[in-house]
N, C-alpha and C positions, 0 to 999 in steps of 0.2 A: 549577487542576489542575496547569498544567505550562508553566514561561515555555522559550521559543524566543526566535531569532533566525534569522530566514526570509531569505534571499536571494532577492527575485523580480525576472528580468529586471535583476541588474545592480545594485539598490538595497538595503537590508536594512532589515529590519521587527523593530522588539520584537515578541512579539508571546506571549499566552499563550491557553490551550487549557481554554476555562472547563468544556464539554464534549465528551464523544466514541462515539458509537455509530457501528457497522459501516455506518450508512447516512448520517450526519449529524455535522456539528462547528458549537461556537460559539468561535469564535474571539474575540478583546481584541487587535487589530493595531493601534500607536502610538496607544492609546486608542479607538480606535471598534469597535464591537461588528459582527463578521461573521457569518454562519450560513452556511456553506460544504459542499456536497453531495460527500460522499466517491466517490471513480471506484475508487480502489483505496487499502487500506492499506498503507503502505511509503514507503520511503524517495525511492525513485526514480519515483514515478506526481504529475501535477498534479492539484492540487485543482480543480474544476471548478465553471461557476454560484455563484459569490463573488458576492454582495450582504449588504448591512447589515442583521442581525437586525430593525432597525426599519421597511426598508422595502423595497419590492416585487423591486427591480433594481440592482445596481451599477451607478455609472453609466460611463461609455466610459471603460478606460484605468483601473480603478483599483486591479484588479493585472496586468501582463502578464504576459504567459505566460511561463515560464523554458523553455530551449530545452531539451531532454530531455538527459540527460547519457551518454556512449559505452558500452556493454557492454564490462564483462571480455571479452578472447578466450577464457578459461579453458572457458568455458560458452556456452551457447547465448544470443541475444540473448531480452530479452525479448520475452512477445508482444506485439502490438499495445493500445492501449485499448482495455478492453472484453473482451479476447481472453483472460483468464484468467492470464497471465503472475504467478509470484510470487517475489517477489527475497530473496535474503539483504540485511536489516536490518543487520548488520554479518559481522564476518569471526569463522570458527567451524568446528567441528566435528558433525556429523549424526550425533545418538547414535542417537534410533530414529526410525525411518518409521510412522506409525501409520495410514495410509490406502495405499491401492493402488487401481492403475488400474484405474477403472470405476465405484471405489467414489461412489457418492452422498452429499455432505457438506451441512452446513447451516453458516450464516454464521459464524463464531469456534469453529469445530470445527477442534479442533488437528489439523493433518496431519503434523509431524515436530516433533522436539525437538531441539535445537542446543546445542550448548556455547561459551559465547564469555563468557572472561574469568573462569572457573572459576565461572560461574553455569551453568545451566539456562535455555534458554528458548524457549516453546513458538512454532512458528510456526503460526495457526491462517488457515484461507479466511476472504475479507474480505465471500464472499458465497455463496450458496447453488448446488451445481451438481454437477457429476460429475466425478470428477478424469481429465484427461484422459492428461497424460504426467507422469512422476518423471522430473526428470534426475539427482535423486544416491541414492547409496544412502549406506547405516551405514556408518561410517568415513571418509565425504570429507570432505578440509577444503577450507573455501569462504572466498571473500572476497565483501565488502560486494558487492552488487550481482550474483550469480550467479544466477541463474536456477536455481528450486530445483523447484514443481511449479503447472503447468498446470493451473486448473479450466474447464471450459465451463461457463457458463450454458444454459441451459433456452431455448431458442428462444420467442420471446413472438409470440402470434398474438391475433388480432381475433376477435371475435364478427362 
């Protein structure tokens, strides 16, 4: 699908992205086959639960964790894992806003559209929830890494 070159923890990985859904990746890292559990889509979030498409568990150590990288002052820090935080993928312009606070979205449901590099391009939720805060409106320009809009997750309870 799409060859990278990963920095984790200091070392760098060929590595290409055989597939990709909002919940799941299979990764090809210096030949071996990963299935890797998506936390959030973007630039700035760790992948998470990294073991070998072929079996059950990575074993100790075999990708560390990269140590999270500093927020722009420009904007708000992200939010925490898990915490719905979503980042400007590169640096850009927010043509239009297509959700608003409170609004209820589903997973790869576009919530604004950005301009960077005289494309188009949509940024949608990595997962299903309620948008909680907008930190930009139409017309700001943002760079890589700004904190653009907050989804919450749905509180998960037991039977």
């Amino acid at each position: 699908m799409s060859q990278h070159v990963l920095r984790i923890g200091g070392r760098e990985y060929q590595a290409e992205i055989k597939e990709l859904t909002p919940e799941r990746a299979t990764v090809l890292v210096d030949g071996k086959e990963f299935s890797v559990d998506i936390v959030q889509l973007g630039r700035r979030k760790v992948a998470e639960a990294v073991r070998p498409a072929s079996a059950p568990a990575a074993p100790s150590g075999a990708f560390p964790k990269a140590a999270p990288a500093a927020a722009p002052a420009s904007r708000p820090a992200p939010a925490g894992r898990g915490e719905g935080g979503i980042v400007a993928p590169m640096p850009g312009l927010v043509l239009t806003i297509k959700a608003k606070e409170g609004d209820t979205v589903a997973a790869g449901q576009p919530l604004l559209v950005m301009e960077a590099m005289k494309m188009e391009n949509a940024i949608a939720s990595p997962y299903a929830g309620t948008v909680a805060k907008i930190y930009v409106r139409e017309g700001d320009s943002i760079s890589e890494g700004d904190l653009l809009v907050e989804v919450a997750r749905p509180k998960m309870t037991t039977l």
